[in-house]
SERO-4910 file (N, C-alpha, C, O; in steps of 0.05 Angstrom, whole numbers):
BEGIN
 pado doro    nc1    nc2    nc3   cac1   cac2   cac3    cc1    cc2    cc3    oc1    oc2    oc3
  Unk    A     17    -24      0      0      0      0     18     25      0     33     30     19
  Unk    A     14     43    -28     35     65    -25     24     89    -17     10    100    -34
  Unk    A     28    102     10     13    127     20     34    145      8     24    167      7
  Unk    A     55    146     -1     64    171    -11     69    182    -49     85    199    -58
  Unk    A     46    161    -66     40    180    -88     24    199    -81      9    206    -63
  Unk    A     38    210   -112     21    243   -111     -6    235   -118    -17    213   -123
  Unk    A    -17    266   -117    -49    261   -132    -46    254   -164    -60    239   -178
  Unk    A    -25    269   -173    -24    258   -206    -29    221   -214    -44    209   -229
  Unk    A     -6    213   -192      6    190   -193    -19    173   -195    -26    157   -212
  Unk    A    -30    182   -170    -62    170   -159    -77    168   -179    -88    147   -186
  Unk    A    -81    199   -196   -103    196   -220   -102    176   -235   -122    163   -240
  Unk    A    -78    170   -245    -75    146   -265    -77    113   -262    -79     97   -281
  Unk    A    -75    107   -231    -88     78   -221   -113     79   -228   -129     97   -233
  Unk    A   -115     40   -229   -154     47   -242   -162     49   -215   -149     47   -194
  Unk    A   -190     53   -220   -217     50   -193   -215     30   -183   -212     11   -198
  Unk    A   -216     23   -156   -217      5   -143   -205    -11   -121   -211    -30   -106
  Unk    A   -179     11   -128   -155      1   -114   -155      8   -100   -161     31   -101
  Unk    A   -147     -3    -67   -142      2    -40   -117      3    -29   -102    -17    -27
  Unk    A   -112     27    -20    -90     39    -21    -82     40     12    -59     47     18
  Unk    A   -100     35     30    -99     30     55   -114     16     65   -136     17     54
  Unk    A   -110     -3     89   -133    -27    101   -122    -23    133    -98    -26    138
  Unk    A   -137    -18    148   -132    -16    173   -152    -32    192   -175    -23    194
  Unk    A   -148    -48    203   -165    -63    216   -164    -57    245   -146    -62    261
  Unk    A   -188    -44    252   -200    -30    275   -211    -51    298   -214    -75    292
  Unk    A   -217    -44    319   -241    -58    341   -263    -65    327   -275    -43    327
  Unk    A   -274    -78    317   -302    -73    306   -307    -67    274   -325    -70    257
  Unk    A   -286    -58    275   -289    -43    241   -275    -42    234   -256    -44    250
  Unk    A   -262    -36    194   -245    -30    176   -238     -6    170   -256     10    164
  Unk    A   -219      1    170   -221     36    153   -198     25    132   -177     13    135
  Unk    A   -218     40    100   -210     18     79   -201     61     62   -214     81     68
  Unk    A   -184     61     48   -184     89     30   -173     72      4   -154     57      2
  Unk    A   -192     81    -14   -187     66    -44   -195     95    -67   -208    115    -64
  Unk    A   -182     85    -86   -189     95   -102   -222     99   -121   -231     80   -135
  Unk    A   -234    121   -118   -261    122   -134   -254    142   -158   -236    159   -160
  Unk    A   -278    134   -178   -283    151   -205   -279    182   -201   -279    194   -222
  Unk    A   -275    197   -181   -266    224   -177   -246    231   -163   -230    249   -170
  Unk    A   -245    214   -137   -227    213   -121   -222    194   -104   -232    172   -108
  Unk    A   -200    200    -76   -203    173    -63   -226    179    -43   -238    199    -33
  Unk    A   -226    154    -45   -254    149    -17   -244    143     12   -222    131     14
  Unk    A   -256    150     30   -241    126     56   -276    124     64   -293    142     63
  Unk    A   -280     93     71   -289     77     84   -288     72    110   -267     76    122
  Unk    A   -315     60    124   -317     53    156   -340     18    141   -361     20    128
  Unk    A   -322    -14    150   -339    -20    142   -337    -47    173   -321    -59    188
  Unk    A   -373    -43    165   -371    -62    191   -385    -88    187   -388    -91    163
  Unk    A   -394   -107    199   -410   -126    196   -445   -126    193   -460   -120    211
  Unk    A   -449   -132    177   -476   -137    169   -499   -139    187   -523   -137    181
  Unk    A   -488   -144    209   -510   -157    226   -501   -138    252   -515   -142    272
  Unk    A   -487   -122    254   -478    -94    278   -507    -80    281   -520    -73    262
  Unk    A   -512    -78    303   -541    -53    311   -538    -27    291   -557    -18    279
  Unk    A   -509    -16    288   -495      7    269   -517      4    233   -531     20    221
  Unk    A   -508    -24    226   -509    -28    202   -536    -21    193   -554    -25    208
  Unk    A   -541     -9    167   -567     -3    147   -581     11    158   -605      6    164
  Unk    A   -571     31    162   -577     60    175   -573     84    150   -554     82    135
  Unk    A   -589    103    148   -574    128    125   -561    141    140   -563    149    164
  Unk    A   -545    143    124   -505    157    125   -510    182    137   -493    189    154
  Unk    A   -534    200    132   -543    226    148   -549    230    159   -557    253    163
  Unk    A   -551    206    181   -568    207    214   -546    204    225   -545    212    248
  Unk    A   -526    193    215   -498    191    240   -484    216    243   -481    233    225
  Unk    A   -473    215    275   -465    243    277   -436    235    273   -420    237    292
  Unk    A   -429    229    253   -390    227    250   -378    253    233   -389    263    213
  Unk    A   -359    261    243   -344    286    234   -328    280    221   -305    277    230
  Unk    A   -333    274    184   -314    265    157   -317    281    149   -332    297    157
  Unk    A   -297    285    120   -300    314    103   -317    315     90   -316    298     71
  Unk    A   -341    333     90   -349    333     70   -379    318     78   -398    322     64
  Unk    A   -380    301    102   -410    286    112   -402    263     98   -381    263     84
  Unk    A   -420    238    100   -416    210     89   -431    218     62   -444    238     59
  Unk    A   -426    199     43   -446    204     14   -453    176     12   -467    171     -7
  Unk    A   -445    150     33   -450    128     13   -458    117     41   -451    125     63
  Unk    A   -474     95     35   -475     70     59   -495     57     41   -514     66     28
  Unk    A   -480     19     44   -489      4     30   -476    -15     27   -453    -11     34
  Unk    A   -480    -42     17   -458    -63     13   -446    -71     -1   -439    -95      0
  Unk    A   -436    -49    -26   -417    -60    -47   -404    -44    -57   -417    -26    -69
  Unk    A   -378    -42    -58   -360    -17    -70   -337    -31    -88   -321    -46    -78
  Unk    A   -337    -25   -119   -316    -39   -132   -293    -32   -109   -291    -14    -92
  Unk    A   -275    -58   -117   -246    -57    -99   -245    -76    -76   -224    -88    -68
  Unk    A   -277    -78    -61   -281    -90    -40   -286   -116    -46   -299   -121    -66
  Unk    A   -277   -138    -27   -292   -162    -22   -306   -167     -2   -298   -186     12
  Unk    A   -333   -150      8   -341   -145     24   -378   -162     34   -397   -151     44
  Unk    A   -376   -186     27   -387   -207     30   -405   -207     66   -388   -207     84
  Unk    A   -429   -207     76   -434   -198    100   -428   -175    113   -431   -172    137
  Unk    A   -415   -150     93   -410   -124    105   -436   -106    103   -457   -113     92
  Unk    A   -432    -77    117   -445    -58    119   -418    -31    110   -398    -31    124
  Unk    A   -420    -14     91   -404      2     86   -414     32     85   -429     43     68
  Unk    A   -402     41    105   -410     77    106   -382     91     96   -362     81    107
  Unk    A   -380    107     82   -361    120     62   -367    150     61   -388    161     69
  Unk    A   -347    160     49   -344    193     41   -325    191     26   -310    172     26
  Unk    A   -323    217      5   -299    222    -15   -292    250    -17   -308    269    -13
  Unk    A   -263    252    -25   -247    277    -24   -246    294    -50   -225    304    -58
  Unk    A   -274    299    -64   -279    311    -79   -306    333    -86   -321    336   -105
  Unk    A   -301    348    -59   -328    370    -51   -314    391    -67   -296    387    -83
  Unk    A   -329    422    -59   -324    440    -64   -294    448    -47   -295    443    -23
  Unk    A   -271    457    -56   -250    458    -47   -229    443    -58   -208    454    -63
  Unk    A   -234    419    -62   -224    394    -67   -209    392    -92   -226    404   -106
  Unk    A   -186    383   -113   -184    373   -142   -193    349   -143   -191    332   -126
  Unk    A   -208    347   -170   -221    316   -160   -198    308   -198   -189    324   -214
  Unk    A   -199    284   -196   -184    270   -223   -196    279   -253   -180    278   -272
  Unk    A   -221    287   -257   -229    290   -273   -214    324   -275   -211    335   -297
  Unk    A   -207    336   -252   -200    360   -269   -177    365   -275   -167    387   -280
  Unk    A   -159    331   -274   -130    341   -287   -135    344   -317   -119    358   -330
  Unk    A   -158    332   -332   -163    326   -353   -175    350   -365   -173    355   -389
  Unk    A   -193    373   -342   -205    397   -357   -189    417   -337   -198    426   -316
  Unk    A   -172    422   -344   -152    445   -325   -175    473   -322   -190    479   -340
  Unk    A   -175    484   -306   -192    506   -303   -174    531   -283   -170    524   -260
  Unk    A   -168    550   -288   -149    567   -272   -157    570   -251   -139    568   -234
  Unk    A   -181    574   -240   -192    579   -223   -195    560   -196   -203    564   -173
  Unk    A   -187    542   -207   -182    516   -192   -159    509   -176   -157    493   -157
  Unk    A   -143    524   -188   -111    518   -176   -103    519   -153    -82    511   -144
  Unk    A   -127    532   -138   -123    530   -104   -131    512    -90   -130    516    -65
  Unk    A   -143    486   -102   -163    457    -99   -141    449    -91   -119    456    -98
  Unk    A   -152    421    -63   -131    411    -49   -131    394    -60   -154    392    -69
  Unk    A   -116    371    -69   -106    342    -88    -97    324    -65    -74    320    -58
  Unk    A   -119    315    -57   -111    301    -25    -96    273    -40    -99    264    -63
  Unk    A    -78    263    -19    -59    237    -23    -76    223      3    -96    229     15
  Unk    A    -62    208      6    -73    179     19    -64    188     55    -79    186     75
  Unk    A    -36    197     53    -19    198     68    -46    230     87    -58    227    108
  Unk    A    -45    248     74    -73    266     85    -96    249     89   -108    245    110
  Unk    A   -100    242     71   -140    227     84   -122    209    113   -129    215    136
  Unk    A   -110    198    110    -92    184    140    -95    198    159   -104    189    181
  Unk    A    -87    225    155    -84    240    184   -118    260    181   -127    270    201
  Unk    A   -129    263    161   -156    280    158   -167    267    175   -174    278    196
  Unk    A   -175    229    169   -199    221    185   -187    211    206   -194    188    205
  Unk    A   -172    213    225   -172    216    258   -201    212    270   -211    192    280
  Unk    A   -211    246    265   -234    251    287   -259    234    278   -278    227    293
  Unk    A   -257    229    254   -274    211    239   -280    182    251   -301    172    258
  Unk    A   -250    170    250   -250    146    273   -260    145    301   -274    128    311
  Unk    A   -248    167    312   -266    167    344   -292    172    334   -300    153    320
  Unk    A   -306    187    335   -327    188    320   -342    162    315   -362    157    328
  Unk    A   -332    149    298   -356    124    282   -341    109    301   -350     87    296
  Unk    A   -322    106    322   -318     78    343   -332     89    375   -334     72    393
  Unk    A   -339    115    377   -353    126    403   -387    110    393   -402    101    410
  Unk    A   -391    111    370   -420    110    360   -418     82    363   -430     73    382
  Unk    A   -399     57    342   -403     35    348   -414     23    375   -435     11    379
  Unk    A   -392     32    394   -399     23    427   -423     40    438   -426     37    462
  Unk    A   -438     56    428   -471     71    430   -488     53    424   -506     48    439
  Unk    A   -485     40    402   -497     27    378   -503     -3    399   -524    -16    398
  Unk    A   -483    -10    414   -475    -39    424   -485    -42    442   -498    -63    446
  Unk    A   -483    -17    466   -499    -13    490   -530     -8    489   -544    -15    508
  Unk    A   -539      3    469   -561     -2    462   -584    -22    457   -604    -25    470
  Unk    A   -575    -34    436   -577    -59    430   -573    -85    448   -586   -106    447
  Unk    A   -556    -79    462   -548   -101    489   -571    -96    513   -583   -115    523
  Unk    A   -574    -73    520   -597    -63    542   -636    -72    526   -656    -80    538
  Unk    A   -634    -65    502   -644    -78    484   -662   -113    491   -686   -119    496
  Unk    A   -635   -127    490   -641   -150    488   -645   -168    520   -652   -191    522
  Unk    A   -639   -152    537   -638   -158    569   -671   -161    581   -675   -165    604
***
C-alpha cells in the first residue's frame, strides 16, 4: 500500500484500488481509489445494531458528511459487510477528472494523497468507534 504518491500519480491507477486497510475494534477503515477521487471507508459487519442505517443520521465528523452507505463498492470483497463511506472531492477539493479539464480557477483545490485522508480522518474514527460502542450498549440493554 503506497501512502506517498502524488495526486497525479493516484489519477492514473484504475478505480478500485485500496491503497490503505486498517483493521479497527469492530471495524475496517479501507481508503481506495473512486471515479473522482479517493474514498475512505468505515466498514462493519452486516449484522452490527450500526449497520443499514442512512449515512445522514450519523453524527461522525468526515469531510465533506458521508455520501455512501451500502454493501458493495468496486475494490471491495465485502461479502456480510455494511459500508458507510465519504470522498475527497467536494467544493475545495481537485477531483481526477479536473487534471483532464484544467480550469485556472481551480488551482487552489486541495489534491488530497492517501498519506492526508490518513491523518484527515482521525476525528472521523473516534467518531464512528464512540457510535459503534452507543450502537452496542443499546442494543445489548435492548435485548436484556
Amino acid at each position: 500500500m503506497d501512502t506517498e504518491k502524488s495526486f497525479e500519480e493516484l489519477a492514473k491507477d484504475p478505480k478500485g484500488i485500496i491503497y490503505h486497510h486498517e483493521k479497527k475494534e469492530g471495524y475496517d477503515f479501507i481508503i481506495l481509489k473512486g471515479p473522482a477521487s479517493l474514498c475512505a471507508y468505515f466498514v462493519i459487519n452486516k449484522d452490527h445494531p450500526l449497520a443499514n442505517h442512512n449515512e445522514n443520521l450519523l453524527p461522525v465528523s468526515c469531510h465533506g458528511g458521508f455520501t455512501y452507505s451500502g454493501t458493495g463498492v468496486q475494490g471491495m470483497n465485502v461479502k456480510d459487510k455494511w459500508i458507510y463511506g465519504w470522498d475527497y472531492s467536494h467544493a475545495g477539493d481537485f477531483s481526477f477528472y479536473d487534471l483532464d479539464y484544467p480550469r485556472e480557477w481551480r488551482s487552489n483545490d486541495k489534491k488530497w494523497t492517501v498519506k492526508q485522508i490518513i491523518a484527515d480522518a482521525w476525528e472521523a474514527q473516534i467518531d464512528f468507534e464512540n457510535l459503534l460502542r452507543l450502537a452496542e450498549e443499546i442494543w445489548n440493554k435492548k435485548e436484556k
